[in-house]
MARDREN-434594 format. One record per residue (C-alpha): residue in one letter; x, y, z. Coordinates in steps of 0.25 Angstrom, whole numbers, plus 5000, padded with zeros to 4 digits. Each point is the difference from the previous one (the first is absolute). Layout:
(node "A" (X Y Z)) ...
% end
This chain:
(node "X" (5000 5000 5000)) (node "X" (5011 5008 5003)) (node "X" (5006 5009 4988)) (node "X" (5010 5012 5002)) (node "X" (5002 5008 5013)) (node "X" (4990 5011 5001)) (node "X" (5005 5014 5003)) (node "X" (4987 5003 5008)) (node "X" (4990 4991 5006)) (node "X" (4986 4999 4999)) (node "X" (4997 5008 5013)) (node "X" (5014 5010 4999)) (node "X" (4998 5014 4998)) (node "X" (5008 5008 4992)) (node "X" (5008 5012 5001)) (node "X" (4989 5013 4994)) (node "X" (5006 5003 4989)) (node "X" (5003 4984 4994)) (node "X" (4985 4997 5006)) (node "X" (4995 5011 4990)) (node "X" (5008 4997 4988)) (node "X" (4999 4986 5003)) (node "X" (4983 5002 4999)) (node "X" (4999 5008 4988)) (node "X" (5007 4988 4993)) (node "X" (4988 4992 5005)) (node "X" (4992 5011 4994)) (node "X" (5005 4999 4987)) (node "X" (5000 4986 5000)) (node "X" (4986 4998 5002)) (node "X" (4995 5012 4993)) (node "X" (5000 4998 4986)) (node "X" (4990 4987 5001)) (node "X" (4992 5007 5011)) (node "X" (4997 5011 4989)) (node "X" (4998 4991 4991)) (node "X" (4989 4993 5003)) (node "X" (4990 5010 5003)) (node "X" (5003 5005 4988)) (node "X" (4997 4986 4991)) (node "X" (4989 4997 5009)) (node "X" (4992 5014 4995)) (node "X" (5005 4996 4985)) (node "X" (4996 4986 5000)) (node "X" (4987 5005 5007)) (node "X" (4998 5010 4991)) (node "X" (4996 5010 5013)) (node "X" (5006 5004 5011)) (node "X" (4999 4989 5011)) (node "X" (5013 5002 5009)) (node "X" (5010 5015 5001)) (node "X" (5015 5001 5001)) (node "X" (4999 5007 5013)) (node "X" (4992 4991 5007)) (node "X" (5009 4988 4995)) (node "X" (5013 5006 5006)) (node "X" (4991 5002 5012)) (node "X" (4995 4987 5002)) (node "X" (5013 4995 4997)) (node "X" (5006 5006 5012)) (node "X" (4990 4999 5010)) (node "X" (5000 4984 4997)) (node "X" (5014 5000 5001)) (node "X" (4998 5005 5014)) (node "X" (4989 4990 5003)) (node "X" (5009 4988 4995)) (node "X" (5012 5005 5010)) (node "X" (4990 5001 5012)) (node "X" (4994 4985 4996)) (node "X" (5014 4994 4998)) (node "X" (5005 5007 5013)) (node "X" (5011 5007 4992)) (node "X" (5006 4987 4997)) (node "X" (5000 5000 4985)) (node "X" (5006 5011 4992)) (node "X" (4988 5000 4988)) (node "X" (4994 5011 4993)) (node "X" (4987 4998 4996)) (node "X" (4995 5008 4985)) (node "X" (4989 4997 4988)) (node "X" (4997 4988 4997)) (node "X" (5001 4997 4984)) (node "X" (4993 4988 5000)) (node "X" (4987 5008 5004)) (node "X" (5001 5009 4986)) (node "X" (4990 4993 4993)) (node "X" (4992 4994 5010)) (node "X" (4998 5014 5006)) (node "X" (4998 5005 4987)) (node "X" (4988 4990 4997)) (node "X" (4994 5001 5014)) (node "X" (4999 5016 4996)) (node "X" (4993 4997 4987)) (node "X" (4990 4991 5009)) (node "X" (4999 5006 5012)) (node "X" (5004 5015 4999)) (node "X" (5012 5004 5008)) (node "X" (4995 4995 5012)) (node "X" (4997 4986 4994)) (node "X" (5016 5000 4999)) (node "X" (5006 5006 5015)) (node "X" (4987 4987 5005)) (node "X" (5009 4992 4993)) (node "X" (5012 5006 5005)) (node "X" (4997 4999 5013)) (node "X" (4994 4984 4999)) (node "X" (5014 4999 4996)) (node "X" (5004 5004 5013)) (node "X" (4992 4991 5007)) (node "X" (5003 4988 4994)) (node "X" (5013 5004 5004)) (node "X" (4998 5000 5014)) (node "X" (4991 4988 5001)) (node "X" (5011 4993 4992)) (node "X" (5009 5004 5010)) (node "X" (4992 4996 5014)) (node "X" (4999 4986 4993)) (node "X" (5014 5000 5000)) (node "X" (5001 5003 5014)) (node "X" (4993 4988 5003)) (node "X" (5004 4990 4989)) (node "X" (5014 5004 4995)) (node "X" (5002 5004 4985)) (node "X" (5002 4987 4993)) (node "X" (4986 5000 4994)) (node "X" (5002 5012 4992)) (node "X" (5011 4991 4991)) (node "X" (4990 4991 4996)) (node "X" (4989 5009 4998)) (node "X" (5008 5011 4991)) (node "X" (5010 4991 4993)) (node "X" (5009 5002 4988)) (node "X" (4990 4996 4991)) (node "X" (4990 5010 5004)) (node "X" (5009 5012 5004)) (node "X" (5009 5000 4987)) (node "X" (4988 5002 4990)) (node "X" (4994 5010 5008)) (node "X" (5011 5008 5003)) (node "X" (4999 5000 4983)) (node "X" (4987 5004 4999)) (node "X" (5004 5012 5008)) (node "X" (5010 5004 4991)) (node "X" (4992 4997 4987)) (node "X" (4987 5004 5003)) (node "X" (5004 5016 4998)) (node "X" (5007 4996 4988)) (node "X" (4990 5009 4991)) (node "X" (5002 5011 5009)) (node "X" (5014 5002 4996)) (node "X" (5000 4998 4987)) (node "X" (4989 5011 5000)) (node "X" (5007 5008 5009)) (node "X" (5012 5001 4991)) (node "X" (4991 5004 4988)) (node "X" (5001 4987 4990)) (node "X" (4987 4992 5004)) (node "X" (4990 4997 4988)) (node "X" (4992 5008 5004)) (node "X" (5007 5012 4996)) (node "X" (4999 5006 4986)) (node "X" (5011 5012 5002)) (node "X" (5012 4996 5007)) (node "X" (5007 5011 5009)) (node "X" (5014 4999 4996)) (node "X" (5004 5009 5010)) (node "X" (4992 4990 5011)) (node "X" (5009 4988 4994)) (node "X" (5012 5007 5001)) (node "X" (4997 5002 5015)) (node "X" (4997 4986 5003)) (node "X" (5011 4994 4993)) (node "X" (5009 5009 5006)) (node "X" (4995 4997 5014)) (node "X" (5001 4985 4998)) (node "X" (5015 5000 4996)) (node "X" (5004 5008 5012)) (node "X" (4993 4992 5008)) (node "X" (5005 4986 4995)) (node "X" (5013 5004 4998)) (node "X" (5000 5006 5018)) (node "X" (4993 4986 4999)) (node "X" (5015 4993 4994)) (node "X" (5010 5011 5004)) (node "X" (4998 5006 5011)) (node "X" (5008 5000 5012)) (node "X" (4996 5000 5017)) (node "X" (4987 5008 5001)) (node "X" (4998 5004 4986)) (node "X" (4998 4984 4997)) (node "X" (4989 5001 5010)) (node "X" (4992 5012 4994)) (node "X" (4998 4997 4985)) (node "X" (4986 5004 4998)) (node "X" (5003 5011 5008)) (node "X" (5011 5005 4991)) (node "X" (4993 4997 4989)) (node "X" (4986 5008 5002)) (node "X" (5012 5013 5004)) (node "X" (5004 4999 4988)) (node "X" (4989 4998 4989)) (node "X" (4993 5011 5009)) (node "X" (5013 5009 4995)) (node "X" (4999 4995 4987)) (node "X" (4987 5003 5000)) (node "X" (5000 5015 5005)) (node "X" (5011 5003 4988)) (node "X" (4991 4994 4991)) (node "X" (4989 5009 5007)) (node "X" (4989 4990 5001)) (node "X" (4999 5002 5015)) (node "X" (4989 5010 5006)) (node "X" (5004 5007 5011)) (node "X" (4987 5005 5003)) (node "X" (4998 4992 5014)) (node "X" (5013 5005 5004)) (node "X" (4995 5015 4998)) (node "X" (4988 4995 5006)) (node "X" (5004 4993 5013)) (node "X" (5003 5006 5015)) (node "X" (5013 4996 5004)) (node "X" (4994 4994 5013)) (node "X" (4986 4991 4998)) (node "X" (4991 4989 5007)) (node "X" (5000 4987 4992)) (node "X" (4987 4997 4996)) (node "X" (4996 4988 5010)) (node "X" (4989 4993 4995)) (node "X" (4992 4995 5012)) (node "X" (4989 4990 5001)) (node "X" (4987 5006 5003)) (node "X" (5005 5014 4997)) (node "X" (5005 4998 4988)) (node "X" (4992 4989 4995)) (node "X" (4988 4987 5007)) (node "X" (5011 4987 5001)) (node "X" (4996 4990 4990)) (node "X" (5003 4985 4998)) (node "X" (4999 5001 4985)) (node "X" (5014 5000 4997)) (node "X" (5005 4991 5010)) (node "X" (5003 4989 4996)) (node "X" (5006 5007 4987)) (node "X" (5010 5005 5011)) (node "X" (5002 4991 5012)) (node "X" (5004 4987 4993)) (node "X" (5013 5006 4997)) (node "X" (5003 5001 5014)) (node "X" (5006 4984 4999)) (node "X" (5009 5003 4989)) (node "X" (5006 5012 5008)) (node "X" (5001 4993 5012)) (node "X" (5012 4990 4993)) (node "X" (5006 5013 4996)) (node "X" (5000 5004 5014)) (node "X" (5006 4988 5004)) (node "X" (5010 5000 4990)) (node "X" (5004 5014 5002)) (node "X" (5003 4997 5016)) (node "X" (5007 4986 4995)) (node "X" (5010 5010 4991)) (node "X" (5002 5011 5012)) (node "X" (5002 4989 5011)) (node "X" (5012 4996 4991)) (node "X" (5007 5013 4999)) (node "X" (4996 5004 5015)) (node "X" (5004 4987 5005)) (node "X" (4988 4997 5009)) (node "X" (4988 4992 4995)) (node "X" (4989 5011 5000)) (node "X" (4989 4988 4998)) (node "X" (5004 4996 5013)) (node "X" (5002 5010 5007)) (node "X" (4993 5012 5001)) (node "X" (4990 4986 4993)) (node "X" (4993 5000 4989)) (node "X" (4988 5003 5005)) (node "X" (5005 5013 5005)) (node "X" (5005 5004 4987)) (node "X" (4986 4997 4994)) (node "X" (4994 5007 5010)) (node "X" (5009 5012 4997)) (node "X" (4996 5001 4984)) (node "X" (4986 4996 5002)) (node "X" (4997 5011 5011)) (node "X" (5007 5009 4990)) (node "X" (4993 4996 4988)) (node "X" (4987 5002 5009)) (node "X" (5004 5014 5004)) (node "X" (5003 5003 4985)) (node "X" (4987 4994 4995)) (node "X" (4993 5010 5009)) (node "X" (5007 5013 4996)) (node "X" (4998 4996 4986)) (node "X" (5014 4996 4997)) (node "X" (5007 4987 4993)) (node "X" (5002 4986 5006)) (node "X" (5013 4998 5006)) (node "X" (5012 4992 5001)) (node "X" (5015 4997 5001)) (node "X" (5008 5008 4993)) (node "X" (5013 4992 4994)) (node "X" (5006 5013 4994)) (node "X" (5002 5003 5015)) (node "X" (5004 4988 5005)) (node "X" (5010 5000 4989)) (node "X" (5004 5014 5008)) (node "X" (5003 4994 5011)) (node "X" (5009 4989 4994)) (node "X" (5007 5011 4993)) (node "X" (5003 5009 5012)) (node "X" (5001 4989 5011)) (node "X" (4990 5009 5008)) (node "X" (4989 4990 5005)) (node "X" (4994 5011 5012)) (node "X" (4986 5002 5000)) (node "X" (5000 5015 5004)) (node "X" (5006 5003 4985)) (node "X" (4988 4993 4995)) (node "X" (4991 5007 5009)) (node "X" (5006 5014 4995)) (node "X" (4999 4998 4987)) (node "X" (4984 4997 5003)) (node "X" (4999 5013 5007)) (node "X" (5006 5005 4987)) (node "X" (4991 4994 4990)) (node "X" (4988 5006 5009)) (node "X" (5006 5013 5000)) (node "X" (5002 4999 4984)) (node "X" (4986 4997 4999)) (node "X" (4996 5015 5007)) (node "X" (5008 5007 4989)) (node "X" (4989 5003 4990)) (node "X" (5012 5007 4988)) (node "X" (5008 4987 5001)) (node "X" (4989 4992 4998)) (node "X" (4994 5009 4990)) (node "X" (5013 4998 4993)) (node "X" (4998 4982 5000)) (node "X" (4988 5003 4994)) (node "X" (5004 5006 4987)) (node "X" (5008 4990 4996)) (node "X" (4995 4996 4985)) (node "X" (4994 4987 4997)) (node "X" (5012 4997 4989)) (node "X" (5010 4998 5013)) (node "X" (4991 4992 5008)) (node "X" (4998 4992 4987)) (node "X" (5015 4997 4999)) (node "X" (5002 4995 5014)) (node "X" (4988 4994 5000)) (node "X" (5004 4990 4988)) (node "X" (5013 4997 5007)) (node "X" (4991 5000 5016)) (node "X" (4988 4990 4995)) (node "X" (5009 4992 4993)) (node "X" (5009 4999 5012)) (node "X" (4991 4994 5009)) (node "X" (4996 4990 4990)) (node "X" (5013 4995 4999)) (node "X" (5000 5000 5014)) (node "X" (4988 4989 5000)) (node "X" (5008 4993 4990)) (node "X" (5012 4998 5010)) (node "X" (4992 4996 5010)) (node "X" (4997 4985 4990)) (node "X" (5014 4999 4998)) (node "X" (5007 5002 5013)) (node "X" (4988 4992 5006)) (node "X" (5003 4989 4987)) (node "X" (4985 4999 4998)) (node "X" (4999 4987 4992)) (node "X" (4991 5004 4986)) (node "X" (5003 4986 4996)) (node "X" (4989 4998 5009)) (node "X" (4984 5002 4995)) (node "X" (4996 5005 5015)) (node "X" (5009 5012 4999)) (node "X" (4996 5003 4986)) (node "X" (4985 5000 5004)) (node "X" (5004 5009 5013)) (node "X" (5008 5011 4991)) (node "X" (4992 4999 4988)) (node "X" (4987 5003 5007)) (node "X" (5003 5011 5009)) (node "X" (5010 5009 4988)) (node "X" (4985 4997 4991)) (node "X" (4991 5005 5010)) (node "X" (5010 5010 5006)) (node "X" (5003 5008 4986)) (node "X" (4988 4993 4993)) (node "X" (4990 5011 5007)) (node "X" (4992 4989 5007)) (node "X" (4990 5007 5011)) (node "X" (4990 4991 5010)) (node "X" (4989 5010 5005)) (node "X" (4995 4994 5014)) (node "X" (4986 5009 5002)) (node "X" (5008 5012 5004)) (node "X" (5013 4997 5000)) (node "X" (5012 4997 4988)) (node "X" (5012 4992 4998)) (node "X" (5007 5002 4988)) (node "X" (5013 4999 4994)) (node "X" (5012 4997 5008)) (node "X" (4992 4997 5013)) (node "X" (4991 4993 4992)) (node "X" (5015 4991 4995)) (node "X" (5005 5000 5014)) (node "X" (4987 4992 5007)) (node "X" (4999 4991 4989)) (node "X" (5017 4996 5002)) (node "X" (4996 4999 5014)) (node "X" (4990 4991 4999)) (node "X" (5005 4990 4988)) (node "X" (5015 4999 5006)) (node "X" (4990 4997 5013)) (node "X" (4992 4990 4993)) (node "X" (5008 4993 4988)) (node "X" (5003 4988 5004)) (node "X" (5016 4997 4999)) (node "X" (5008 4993 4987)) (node "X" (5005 4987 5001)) (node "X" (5009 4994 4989)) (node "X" (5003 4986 4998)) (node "X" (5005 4998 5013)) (node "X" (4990 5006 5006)) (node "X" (5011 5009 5007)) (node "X" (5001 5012 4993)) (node "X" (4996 5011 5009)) (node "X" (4995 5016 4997)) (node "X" (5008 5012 5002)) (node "X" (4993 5001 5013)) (node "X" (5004 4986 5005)) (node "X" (5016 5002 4997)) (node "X" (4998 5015 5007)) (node "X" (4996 4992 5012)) (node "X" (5011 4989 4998)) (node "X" (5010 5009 5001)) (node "X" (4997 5008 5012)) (node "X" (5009 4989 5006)) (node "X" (5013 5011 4999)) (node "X" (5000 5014 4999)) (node "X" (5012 5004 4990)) (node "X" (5009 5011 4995)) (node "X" (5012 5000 4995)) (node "X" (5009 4995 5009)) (node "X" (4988 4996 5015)) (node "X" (4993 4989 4998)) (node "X" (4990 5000 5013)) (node "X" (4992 4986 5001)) (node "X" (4985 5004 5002)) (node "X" (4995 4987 5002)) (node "X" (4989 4994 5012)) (node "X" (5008 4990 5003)) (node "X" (5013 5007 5002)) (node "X" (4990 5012 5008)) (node "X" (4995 4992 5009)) (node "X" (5014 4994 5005)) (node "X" (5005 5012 5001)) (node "X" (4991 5004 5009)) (node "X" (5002 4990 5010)) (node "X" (5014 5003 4999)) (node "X" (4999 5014 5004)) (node "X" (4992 4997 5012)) (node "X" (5008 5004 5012)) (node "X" (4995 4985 5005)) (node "X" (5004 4992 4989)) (node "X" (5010 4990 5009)) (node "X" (5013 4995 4994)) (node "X" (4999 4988 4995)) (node "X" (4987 5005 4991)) (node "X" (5007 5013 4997)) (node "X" (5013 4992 4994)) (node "X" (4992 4990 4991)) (node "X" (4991 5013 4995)) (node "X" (5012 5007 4996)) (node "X" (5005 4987 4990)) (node "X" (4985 4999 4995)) (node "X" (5000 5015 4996)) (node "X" (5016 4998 4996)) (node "X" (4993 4986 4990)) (node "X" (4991 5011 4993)) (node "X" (5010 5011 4997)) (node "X" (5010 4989 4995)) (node "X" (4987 4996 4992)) (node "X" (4997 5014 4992)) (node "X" (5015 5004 5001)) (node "X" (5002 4986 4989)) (node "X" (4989 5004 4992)) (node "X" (5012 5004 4990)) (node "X" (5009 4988 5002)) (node "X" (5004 4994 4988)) (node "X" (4997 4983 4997)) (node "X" (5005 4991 4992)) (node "X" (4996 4989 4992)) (node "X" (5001 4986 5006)) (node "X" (4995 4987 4995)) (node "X" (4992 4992 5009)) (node "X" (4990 4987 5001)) (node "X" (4987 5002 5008)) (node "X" (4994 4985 5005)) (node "X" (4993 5001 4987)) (node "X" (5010 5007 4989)) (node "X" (5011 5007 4996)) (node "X" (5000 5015 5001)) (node "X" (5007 5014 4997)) (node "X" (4999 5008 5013)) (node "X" (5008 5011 5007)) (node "X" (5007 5000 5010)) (node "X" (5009 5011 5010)) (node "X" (5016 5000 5000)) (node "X" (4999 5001 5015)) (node "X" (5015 5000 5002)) (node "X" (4999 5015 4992)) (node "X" (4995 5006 5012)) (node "X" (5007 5005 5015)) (node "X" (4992 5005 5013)) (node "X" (5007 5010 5009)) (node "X" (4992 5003 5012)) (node "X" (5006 5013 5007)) (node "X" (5003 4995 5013)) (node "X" (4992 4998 5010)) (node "X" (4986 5003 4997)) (node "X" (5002 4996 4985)) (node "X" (5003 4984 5005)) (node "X" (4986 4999 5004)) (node "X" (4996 5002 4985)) (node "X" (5009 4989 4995)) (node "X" (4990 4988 5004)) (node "X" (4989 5006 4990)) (node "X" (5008 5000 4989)) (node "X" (5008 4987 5002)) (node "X" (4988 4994 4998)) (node "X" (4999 5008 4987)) (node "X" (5012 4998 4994)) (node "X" (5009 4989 5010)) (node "X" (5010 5000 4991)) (node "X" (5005 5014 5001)) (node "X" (5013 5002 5006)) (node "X" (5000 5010 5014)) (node "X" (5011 5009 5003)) (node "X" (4998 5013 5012)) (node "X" (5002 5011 5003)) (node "X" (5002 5008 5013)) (node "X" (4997 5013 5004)) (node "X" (4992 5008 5012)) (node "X" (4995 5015 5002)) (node "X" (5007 5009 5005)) (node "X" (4988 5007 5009)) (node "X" (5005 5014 5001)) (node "X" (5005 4999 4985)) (node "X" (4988 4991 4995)) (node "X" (5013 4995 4989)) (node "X" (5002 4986 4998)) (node "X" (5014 4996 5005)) (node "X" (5004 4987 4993)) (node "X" (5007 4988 5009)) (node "X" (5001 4988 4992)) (node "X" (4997 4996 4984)) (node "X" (5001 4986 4995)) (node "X" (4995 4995 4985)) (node "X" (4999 4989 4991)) (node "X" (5015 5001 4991)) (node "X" (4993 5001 4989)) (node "X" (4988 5010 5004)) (node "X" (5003 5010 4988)) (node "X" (4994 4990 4990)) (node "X" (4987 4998 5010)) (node "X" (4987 5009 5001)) (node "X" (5002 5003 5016)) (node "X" (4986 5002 5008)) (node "X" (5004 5009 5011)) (node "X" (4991 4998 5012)) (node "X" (4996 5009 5010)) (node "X" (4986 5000 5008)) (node "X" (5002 5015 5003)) (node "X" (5003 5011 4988)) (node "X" (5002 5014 5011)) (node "X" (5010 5010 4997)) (node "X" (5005 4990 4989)) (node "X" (5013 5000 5005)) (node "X" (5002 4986 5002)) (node "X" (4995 4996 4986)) (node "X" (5008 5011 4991)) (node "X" (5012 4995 5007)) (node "X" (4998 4986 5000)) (node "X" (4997 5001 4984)) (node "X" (5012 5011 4997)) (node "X" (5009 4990 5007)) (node "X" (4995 4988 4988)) (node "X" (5000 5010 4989)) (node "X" (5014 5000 5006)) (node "X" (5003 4986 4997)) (node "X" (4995 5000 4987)) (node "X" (4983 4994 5003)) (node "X" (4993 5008 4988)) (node "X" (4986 4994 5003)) (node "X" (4994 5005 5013)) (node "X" (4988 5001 5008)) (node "X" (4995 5003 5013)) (node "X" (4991 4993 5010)) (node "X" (4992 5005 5012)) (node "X" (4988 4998 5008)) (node "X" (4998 5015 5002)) (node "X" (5005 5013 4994)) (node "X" (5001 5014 5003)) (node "X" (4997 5011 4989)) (node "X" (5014 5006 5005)) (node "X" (5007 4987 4998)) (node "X" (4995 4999 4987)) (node "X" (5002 5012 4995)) (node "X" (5015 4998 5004)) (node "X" (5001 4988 4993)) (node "X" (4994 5002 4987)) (node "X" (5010 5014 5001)) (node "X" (5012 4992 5004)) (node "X" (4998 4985 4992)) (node "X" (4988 5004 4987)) (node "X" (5002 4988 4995)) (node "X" (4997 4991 5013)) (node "X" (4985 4995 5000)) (node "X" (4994 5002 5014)) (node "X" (4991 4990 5005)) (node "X" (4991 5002 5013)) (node "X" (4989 4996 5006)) (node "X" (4994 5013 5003)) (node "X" (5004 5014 5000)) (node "X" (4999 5006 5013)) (node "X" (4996 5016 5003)) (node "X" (5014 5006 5005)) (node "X" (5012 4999 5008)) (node "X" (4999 5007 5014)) (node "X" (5010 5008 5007)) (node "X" (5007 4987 5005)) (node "X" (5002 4995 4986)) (node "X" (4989 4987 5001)) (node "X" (4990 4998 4992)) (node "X" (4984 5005 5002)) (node "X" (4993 4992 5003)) (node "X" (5010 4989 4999)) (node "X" (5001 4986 5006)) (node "X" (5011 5005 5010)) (node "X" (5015 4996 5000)) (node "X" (4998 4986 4991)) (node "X" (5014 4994 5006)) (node "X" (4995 5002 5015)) (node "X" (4986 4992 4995)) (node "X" (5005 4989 4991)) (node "X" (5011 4995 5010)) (node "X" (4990 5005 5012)) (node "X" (5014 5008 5006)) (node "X" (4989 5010 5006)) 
% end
């Protein structure tokens, strides 16, 4: 979980002047797709259904809202939605304006009901209801469905008898600034393409002199947004709902994905703790609140996340004064006055690179996922919903609608739900679905592999219970020792033998055991060896010897013994504790010393501080644990740890 070192926490504040320069990047990041979608909401609707002021607003305040649910734990800032374009837009062509902020705010809701469930249930069952299957062809939809809009926008659409030359210009322009920011650009400027690109088609637009400035002339430099508000701006309706609130289940696997992403670069599991459902809680209270001051859907925003992985800054008051920014940018009625004249031929050029964007997204989703289209269930699931979500399909219930792409997304729901599952020849062959639950066994990266399995859960456990005795602690620590050795061979090399079953002869494979060398770091790592001698019993064994200095917490090294030949064997380097990582990086520096090329490391539990010090020190060493434990304390053991493994395993304590 653990990436690079960050400069300032999640809770550290910074000195005034970074704080501020640090929050206008934040600013900046978000801003370009905040205006954005106000502005292709009223074109797709063809009125005004939502106002840039009010979206900056919105933006900020649910920001705020997020930071108090997540208890300032998670440094996310919260901005339109683009999945909401169209829906919103269709719910305001049913409903009126206040058929699409009902919608909104159902958005909310489902939000926050989706995150008490959580609370009692866990998370899990949102994997099997939103699957690949289902989330890559509506995340194309979303993209695709505005497709027209652009083409129009930009000035080429059938539709048009004269075309404005001028407009064209414009909107090629923007698109090849925007896609070259997109290829080129360096640090922040990567994170800002659309941003870049509107700048500077608007430019090219006021030398061309088809902007109007009249707004501009017109505005006050300090303005009220213009909330729209239920029951004073319009009667609530459920017309438009379910045009609207479906979507809520695509952007909820955004959500997660977007805190999966974060928690890497901030080294701490977001999804865990602040939780999930706290997270949830935070965007759906915000969407809620935006619903009813008339403003877009929210949700994670990864141009700012990028941010934070660029500056290294994970603190949560930076992401809270860039909210109290947006807000305040939302009350400047000349600046916003400004947004608004920007002509449709600019909007037009980064929409034809935006919606596409976001297709292509949808697409990655099947391929990183390896959704199988051999298979006929997955065709039936994709192919249904891309019909119905671009075909225009609508269902009126009395009152009530669902079209288009909520329309798609129910229908994915319930026939990845209800298909029964292909079986080949075999009957073997298992969905997408099936292999996603199959390999929830380990939990990967690079270098950490972190078993994730019942089994090894549940004896793990019992091991970390202060009144697990001896003799059931020691035979624990070889069973969890067997499964490392288990996954940490799932690369090993076999060769062909000949053999003859009671019934024939036979071509099978077997392992060159002799190829293989154990070094248990003494003490603790002795107690490791039984496991894996069971594995592999004819692996030679050699040691190693060292203890912790406790004021230094550096490994001092007091005996090394190894197979003569140990360069020409993979080595598993076992330790049930990975701390500081001292012990290990020694232990491995001291074989790359004698010449082992083939490395890897074995432990029951692991520190992220350890970790990171290993895969800094050694990259190329696989770590293989058990689980990964919260931190290190002021004493240099694990949290919450199983204690000191030699004293329990020798029962010296």
């Amino acid at each position: 979980m653990k990436e690079a070192n960050l400069i300032l926490d999640v809770n550290e504040k910074p000195p005034v002047l970074k704080w501020i320069i640090l929050a206008l990047q934040h600013v900046f990041a978000m801003f370009g797709a905040t205006i954005l979608v106000p502005i292709l909401v009223n074109s797709a609707a063809g009125q005004t259904v939502l106002t840039i002021p009010v979206a900056l607003v919105t933006s900020g305040i649910g920001t705020l809202i997020y930071i108090l649910c997540t208890k300032g734990k998670s440094p996310v800032y919260l901005g339109s939605s683009f999945a909401f374009i169209t829906p919103l837009a269709l719910g305001a062509i049913k409903a009126g304006v206040g058929g699409a902020m009902v919608g909104t705010m159902l958005v909310g809701i489902i939000y926050v009901i989706v995150a008490i469930i959580i609370s009692f249930f866990g998370k899990d069952w949102i994997k099997k209801l939103l699957p690949p299957i289902v989330i890559g062809p509506m995340i194309m939809i979303i993209g695709l469905s505005l497709a027209s809009n652009a083409v129009s926008e930009i000035g080429i659409s059938s539709d048009i008898t004269a075309i404005d030359y001028k407009g064209v210009i414009v909107a090629l322009f923007t698109f090849l600034v925007t896609a070259v920011v997109m290829l080129k650009g360096k640090g922040f400027f990567r994170i800002i393409p659309f941003l870049i690109g509107i700048t500077s088609g608007y430019i090219l637009a006021v030398i061309l002199g088809i902007v109007d400035f009249t707004p501009v002339l017109e505005a006050t430099f300090f303005s009220l947004p213009n909330f729209v508000l239920p029951f004073i701006s319009y009667t609530p309706t459920l017309a438009a709902a379910l045009t609207v609130a479906p979507i809520a289940l695509v952007t909820m696997a955004e959500h997660i994905g977007d805190h999966t992403a974060l928690s890497t670069i901030i080294g701490k599991d977001l999804l865990k703790e602040p939780g999930l459902n706290r997270t949830l809680l935070g965007d759906g209270v915000a969407t809620f609140i935006a619903g009813i001051l008339g403003g877009p859907a929210n949700t994670t925003y990864g141009e700012n996340t990028s941010v934070v992985g660029m500056t290294k800054i994970a603190s949560v008051w930076v992401i809270g004064l860039a909210a109290i920014f947006a807000i305040m940018l939302g009350f400047l009625g000349k600046f916003t006055a400004i947004v608004s004249t920007i002509p449709n031929a600019v909007l037009g050029g980064v929409s034809l690179l935006l919606y596409g964007f976001i297709a292509v997204n949808g697409l990655k989703v099947l391929i990183e996922n390896k959704v199988d289209f051999t298979k006929s269930r997955n065709v039936i699931i994709a192919s249904s919903m891309l019909v119905l979500g671009l075909g225009g399909a609508v269902i009126n219930v009395s009152t009530v609608a669902v079209s288009g792409m909520s329309l798609a997304a129910i229908i994915g729901i319930l026939l990845n739900l209800f298909l029964p599952n292909e079986k080949d020849n075999d009957n073997i062959v298992e969905n997408t679905e099936e292999k996603e639950e199959e390999n929830k066994n380990t939990e990967k990266t690079d270098n950490l592999v972190v078993l994730n399995h019942p089994l090894v859960e549940h004896k793990l456990s019992i091991l970390r219970d202060k009144k697990t005795g001896t003799k059931e602690f020691r035979e624990l620590v070889g069973e969890i020792g067997m499964f490392l050795c288990y996954e940490a061979m799932s690369d090993a090399k076999l060769e062909d033998v000949k053999i003859e079953t009671p019934i024939k002869k036979i071509d099978a494979k077997r392992l060159d055991e002799d190829k293989y060398a154990f070094l248990p770091i003494l003490r603790a790592g002795t107690g490791m060896l039984d496991g894996l001698i069971k594995v592999i019993p004819n692996a030679k064994i050699g040691h190693i010897g060292m203890y912790r200095n406790e004021e230094t917490l550096e490994p001092v090294r007091y005996f090394f013994k190894v197979p003569s030949d140990i360069k020409e064997r993979e080595v598993l380097v076992l330790d049930p504790m990975l701390a500081t990582g001292g012990s290990g990086c020694d232990a491995i520096a001291q074989l790359k010393s004698e010449g082992v090329k083939n490395i890897k490391f074995l432990c029951l539990i692991a520190a992220p501080e350890g970790v990171e010090r290993m895969q800094k020190e050694h990259p190329d060493v696989k770590i293989y644990t058990a689980a990964l434990d919260e931190k290190l304390n002021e004493n240099g053991y694990i949290v919450p740890g199983l204690g000191d493994a030699g004293d329990r395993i020798f029962g010296t304590k």
